[in-house]
C-alpha positions in Angstrom: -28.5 154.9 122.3 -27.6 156.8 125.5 -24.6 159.3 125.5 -22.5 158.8 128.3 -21.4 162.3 130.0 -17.8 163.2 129.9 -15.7 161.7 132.7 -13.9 164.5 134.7 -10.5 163.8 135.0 -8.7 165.2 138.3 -5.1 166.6 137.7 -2.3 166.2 139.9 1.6 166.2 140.1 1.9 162.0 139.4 4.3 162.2 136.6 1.5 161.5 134.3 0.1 163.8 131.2 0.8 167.5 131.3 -1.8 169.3 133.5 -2.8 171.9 131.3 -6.3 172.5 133.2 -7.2 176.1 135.3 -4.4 175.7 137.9 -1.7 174.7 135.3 -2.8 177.5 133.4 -2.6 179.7 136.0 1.5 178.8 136.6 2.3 179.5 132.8 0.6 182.5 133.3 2.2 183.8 136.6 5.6 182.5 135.0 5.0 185.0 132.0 3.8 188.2 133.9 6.4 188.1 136.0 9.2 187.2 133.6 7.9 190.5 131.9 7.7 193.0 135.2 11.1 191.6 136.4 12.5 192.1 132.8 10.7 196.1 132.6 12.6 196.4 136.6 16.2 195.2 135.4 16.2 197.8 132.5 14.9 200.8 134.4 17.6 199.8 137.0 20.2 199.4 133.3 19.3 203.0 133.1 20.3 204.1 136.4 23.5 202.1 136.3 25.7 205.3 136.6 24.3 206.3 139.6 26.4 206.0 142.7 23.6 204.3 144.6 23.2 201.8 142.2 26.7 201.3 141.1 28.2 200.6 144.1 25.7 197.3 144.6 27.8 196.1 141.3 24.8 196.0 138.6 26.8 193.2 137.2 26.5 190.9 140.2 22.8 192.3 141.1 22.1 191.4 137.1 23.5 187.8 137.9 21.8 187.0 140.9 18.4 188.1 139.8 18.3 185.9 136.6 20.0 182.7 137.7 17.3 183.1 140.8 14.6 183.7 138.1 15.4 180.8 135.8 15.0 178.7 138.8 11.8 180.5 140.0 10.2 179.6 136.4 11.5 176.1 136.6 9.2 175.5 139.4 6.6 177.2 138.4 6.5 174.7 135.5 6.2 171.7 137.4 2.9 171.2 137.9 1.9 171.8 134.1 4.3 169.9 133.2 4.0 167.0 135.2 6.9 165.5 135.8 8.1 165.8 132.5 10.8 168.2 133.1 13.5 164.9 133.8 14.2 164.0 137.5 17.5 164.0 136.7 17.6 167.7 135.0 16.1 168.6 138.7 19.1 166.9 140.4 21.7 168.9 139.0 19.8 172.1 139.1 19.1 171.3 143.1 22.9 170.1 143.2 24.7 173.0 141.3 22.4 175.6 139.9 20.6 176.7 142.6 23.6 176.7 145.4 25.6 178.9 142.8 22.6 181.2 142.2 22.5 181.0 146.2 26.0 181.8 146.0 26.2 184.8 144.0 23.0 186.2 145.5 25.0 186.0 148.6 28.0 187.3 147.6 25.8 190.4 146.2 24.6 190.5 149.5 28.4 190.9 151.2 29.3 193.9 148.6 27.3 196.2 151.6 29.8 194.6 154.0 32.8 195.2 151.8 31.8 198.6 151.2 31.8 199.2 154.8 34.9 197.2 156.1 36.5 199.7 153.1 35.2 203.0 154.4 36.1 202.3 157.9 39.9 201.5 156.6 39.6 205.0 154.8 38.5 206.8 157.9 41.1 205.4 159.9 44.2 205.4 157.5 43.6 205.6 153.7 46.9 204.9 153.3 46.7 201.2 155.1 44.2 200.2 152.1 46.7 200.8 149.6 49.3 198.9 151.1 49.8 195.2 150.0 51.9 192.2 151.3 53.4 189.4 149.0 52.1 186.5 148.9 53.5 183.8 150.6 53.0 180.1 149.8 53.0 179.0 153.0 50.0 177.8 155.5 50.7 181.4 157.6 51.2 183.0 154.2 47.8 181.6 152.9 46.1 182.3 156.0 47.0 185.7 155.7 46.1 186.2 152.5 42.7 184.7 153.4 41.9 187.1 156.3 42.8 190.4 153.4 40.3 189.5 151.1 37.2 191.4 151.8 34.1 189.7 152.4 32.6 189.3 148.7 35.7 188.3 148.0 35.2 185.6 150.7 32.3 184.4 149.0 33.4 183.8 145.9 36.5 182.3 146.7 33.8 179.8 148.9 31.2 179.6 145.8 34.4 178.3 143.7 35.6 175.7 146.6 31.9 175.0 147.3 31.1 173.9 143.6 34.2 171.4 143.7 33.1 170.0 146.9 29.7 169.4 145.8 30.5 168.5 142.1 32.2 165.6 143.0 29.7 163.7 145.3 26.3 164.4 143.1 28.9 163.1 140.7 29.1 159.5 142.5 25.6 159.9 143.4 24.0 160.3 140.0 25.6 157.8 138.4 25.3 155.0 141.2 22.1 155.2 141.9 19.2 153.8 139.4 16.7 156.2 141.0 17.7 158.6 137.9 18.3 155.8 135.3 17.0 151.8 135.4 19.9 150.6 132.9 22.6 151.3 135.2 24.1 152.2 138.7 25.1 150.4 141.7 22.3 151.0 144.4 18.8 152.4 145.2 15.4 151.6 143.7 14.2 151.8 140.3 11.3 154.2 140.6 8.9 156.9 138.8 9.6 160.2 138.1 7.4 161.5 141.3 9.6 158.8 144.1 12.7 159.8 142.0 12.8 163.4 143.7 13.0 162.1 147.3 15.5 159.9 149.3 19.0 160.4 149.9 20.6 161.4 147.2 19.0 164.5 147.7 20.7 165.1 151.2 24.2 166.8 150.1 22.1 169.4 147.5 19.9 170.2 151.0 23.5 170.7 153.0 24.7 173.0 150.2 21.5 175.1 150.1 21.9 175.2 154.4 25.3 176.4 154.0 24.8 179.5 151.7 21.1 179.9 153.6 21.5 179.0 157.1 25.5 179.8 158.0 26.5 182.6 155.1 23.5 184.4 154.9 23.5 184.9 159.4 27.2 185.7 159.1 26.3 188.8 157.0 23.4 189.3 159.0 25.9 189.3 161.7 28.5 191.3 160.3 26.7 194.1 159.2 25.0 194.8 162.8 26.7 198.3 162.8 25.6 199.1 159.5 23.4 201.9 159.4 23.8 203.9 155.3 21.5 206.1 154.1 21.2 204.0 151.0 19.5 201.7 152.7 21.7 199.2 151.7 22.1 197.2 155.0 18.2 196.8 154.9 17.9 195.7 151.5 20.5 193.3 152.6 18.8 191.9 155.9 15.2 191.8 154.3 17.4 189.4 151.2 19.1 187.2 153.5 15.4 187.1 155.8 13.7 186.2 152.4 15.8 183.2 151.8 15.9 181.6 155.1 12.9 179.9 154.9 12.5 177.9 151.4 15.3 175.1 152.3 13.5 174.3 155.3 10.6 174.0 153.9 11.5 172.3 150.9 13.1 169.5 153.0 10.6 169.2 155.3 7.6 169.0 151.9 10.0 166.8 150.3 10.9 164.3 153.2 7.8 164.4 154.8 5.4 161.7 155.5 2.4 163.6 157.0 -0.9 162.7 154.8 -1.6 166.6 154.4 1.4 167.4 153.4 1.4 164.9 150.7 -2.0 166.0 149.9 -0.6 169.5 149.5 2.3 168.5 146.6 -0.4 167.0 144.8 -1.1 170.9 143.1 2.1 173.0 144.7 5.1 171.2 144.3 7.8 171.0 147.2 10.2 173.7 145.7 7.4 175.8 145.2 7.9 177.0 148.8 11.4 179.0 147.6 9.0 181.3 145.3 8.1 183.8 148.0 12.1 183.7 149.1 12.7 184.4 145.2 10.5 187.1 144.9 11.0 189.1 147.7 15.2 188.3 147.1 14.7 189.4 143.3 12.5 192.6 144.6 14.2 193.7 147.3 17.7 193.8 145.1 15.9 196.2 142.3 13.7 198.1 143.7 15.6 199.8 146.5 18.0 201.0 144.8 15.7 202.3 142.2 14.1 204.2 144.7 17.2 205.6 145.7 18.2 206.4 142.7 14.7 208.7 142.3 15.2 210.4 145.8 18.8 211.4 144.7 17.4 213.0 141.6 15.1 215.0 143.6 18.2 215.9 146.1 20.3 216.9 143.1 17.2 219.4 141.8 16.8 220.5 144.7 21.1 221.5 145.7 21.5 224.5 143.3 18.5 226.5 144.4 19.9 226.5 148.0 23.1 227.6 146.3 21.2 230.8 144.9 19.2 231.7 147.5 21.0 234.8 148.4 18.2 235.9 150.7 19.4 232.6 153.4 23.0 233.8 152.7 22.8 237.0 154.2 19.8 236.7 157.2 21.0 237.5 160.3 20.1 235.9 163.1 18.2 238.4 164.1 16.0 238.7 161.4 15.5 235.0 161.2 14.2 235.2 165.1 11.4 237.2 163.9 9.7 234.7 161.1 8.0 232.0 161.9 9.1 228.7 163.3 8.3 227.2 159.9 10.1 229.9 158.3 13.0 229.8 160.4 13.8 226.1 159.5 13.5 227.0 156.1 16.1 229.5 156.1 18.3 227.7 159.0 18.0 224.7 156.9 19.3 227.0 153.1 21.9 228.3 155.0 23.5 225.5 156.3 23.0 223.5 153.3 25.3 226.6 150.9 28.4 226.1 149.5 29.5 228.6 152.3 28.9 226.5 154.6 30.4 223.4 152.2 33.8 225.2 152.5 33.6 226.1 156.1 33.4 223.0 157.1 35.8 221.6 154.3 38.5 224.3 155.9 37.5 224.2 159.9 35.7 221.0 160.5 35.6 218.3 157.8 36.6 215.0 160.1 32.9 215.3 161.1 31.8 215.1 157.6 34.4 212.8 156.7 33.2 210.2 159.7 29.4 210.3 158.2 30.1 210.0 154.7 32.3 206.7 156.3 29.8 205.3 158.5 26.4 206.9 156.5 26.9 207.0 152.8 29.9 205.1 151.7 31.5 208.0 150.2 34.8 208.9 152.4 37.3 208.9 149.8 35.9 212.2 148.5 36.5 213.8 151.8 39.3 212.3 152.4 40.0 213.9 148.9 39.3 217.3 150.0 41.2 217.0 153.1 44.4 215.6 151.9 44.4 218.6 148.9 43.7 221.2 151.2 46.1 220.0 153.6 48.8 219.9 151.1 48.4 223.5 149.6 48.3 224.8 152.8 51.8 223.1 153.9 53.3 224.3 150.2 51.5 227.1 149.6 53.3 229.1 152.6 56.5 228.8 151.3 57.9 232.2 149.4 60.3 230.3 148.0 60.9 226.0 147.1 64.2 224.6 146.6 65.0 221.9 144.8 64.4 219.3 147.6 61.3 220.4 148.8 60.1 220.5 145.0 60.7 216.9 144.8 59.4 216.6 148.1 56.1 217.9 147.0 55.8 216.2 143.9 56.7 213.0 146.0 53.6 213.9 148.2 51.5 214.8 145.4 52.2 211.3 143.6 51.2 209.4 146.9 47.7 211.3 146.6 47.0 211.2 143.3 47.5 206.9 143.8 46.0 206.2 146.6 43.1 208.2 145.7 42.8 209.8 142.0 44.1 206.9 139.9 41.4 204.4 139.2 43.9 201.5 138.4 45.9 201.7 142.2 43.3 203.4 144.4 41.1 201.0 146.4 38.2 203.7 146.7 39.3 205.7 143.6 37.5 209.4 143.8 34.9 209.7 140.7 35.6 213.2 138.4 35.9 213.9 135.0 38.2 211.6 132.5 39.7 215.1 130.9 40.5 216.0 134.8 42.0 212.4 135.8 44.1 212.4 132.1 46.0 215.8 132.6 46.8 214.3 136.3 47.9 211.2 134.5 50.4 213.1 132.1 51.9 215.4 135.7 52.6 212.2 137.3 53.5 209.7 134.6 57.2 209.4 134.7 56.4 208.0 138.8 55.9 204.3 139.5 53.9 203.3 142.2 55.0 200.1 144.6 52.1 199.3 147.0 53.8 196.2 148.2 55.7 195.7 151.6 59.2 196.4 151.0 61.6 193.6 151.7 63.9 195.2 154.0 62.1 197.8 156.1 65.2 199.1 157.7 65.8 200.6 154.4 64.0 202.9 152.1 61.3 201.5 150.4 61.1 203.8 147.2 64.0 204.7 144.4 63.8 207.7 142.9 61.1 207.2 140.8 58.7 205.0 142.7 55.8 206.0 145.5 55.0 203.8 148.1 52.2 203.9 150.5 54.6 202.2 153.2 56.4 205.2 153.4 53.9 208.1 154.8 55.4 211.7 153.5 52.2 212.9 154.0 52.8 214.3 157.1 56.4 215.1 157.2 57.7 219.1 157.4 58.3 220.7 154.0 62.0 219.7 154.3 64.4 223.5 154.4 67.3 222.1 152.4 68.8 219.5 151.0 71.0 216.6 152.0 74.4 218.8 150.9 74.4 222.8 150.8 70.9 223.2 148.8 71.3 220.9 146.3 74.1 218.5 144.7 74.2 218.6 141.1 73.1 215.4 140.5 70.2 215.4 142.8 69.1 218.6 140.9 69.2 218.0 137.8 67.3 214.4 138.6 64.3 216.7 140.1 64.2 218.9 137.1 64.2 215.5 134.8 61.5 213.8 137.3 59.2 217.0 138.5 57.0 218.6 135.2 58.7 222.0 134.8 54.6 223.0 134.7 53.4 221.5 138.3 52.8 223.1 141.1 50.7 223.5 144.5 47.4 224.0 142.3 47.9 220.7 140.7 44.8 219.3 142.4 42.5 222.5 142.0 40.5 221.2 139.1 40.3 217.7 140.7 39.3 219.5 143.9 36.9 221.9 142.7 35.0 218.9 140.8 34.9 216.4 143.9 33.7 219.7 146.2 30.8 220.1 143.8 30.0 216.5 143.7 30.2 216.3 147.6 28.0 219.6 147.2 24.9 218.3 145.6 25.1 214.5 146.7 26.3 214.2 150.0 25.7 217.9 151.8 22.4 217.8 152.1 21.8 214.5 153.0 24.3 215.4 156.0 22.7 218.8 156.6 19.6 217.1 157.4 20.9 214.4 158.9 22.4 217.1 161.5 19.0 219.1 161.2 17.4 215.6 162.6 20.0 214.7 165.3 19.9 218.4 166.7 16.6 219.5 166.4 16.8 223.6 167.0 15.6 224.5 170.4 11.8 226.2 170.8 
């Protein structure tokens, strides 16, 4: 009797058995290794959540994006072993919801770098005007308003919310009325297989969602942050994301519309949304791995900061002793001697809007020079006086308040300054019996603030230390409100700890990022 030789069966993607053979192997495999090196990624980048770098990209957001863009990335990965028997229907509403509101939030992680800067440029300008707040109105001007204050993450998630009820209620209606997803029931379309099932029209709204967040969001950003050049590399990370995603809609619509006989020979093995796994991956990468390496150059900056700080021998060369070394030598020192807490608090005293207009524009970190400025502004303005009465006490405790909210207090500031919680709480207890208002007063011909109560609508800032008060020195009643209001223990030092913590932070983070980005813009002449 003759033995008949095995018959080789070809696997495809026809909604048959599960293709288990080299190529569906292959997928599981691919899906595990990479589950693995994205899950190793994520908890090195858990580690370096305190790290400004890191933490101002939101981890939680970045931590979002990444896995619902990864549960979708092993979905698809899966289709070709299993064969069509992950339910037509299942890939409906993940095409229909999940994947525009993983689209979503990766976008909206993508608008944090515009946010960031749209805040830093407010800061720069007045960092008072981000701290002020109108009511809102419930009217279409009122609405409209508030619309164009929200920043732009904000934007987007306000649109990922709208977006979801928009396109909740039509795959609604057209899941079930058609019988493409279910023979027993519905009102039009074909009964068909689990392979026809995933194309016709149905499909069209899920590919208009996907356009939006893809084609029109994503080049917004793009647009938006033109200008946008930090030394985080932030803006990159976010032009190389939205890049990255740009292609697999098209693709998939073209792969899963199209009639072209090589095309269709092509979805045979590689299924049509197999063409968004490159825009996943690189999306996924390029949101981890960036800021990770950030986070490692900042840790060589910050090893490097307190050696130039003790290096007493670039401290005290002259210039003419530096002209004698060599050229190699003389950067080295030029380079220590600008980068000294010397020269720190020279330019903090003499010349700090410079610094304050890079850490704006450069490393998203102005409202710790802003900080600095503001304190040393106000000792110098209080500190000259021999003698404070009783109004300018209140005065400067008024003044003091309006800092220590707008910029100290991590519940009111909109770019709160980052020191020690032992620091912020005895700041907390000098200004505890003052209420801050941020929003627009109601009558603006009038005082906005009682006696108690600091509001950013009102700038004291830069008002004279007042010489008197209202009547003869002081009334009675206004005197002994001061002495109830005003901490018998503050003073013009009240910020000194606060200051001295911030100056040390800009010290070691941001000076000599600046120093050499002023080395590199003015090269010294041969």
């Amino acid at each position: 009797m003759l033995s008949m030789s095995p018959v080789r069966i070809i696997r495809s993607l026809n909604g048959g058995d599960a293709n288990f053979d080299t190529a569906g192997i292959i997928y599981v495999v691919v899906a595990i290794l990479y589950t693995i090196v994205l899950a190793v990624e994520l908890f090195l980048l858990y580690r370096q959540r305190a790290a400004f770098c890191v933490r101002i990209r939101g981890p939680d957001i970045v931590f979002t994006s990444v896995s619902m863009l990864h549960v979708y990335l092993v979905l698809v990965l899966l289709v070709y072993p299993l064969n069509g028997h992950w339910p037509c229907s299942a890939e409906f509403w993940v095409m229909s919801i999940f994947l525009p509101l993983g689209m979503a939030i990766f976008q909206a992680c993508n608008a944090r770098v515009l946010t960031a800067y749209e805040s830093q440029r407010r800061l720069k300008a007045d960092f008072l005007a981000g701290a002020r707040k109108k009511r809102l109105s419930l009217t279409p001007k009122g609405l409209f308003g508030a619309w164009l204050s929200l920043d732009a993450a904000a934007k987007v998630y306000l649109g990922t919310v709208i977006g979801l009820v928009i396109s909740l209620l039509p795959a609604i209606g057209l899941f079930f009325g058609s019988r493409r997803f279910h023979a027993s029931y519905g009102s039009f379309g074909p009964t068909v297989g689990p392979r026809e099932c995933r194309r016709g029209a149905e499909w069209i709204p899920s590919i208009f969602v996907q356009l939006f967040w893809t084609a029109i969001v994503g080049p917004w950003i793009l647009w938006k942050i033109r200008n946008v050049h930090d030394v985080h590399s932030w803006a990159w990370q976010t032009r190389l994301a939205i890049f990255a995603g740009l292609p697999g809609t098209p693709l998939w619509i073209a792969f899963t519309q199209g009639e072209i006989p090589g095309m269709r020979a092509i979805t045979e093995y590689f299924p049509a949304a197999g063409w968004f796994i490159p825009s996943l991956v690189v999306c996924q990468q390029v949101l981890i791995l960036i800021p990770l390496r950030d986070a490692a150059k900042n840790r060589t900056t910050q090893r490097r900061s307190p050696s130039m700080l003790t290096d007493t021998d670039s401290l005290t060369s002259t210039p003419s002793n530096i002209s004698e070394k060599s050229p190699a030598s003389i950067l080295s020192k030029e380079l220590k001697l600008r980068a000294s807490m010397q020269a720190l608090e020279a330019s903090i005293e003499h010349n700090i809007e410079s610094l304050i207009e890079w850490t704006a524009s450069r490393e998203f970190t102005a409202e710790n020079t802003i900080f600095l400025r503001e304190v040393r502004n106000f000792k110098k303005k209080w500190s000259a006086l021999r003698t404070v009465t009783t109004a300018q006490r209140r005065q400067m405790y008024t003044e003091a308040s309006l800092i220590f909210f707008t910029l100290v207090n991590p519940f009111t500031a909109e770019t709160p300054i980052n020191i020690e919680y032992k620091i912020f709480k005895k700041l907390q207890e000098q200004f505890e019996g003052m209420e801050y208002d941020p929003y627009m007063p109601t009558n603006r011909s009038t005082s906005p603030v009682g006696d108690n109560v600091v509001c950013p609508w009102e700038n004291t800032l830069d008002r004279p230390a007042s010489m008197e008060s209202n009547v003869s020195g002081a009334s009675v009643s206004s005197t002994s409100s001061t002495k109830s209001l005003v901490p018998s223990q503050f003073t013009e030092d009240v910020f000194d700890p606060a200051f001295e913590s911030i100056k040390y932070l800009v010290f070691t983070n941001t000076w000599p990022r600046y120093v050499d980005a002023e080395m590199s813009n003015n090269p010294r002449s041969p």
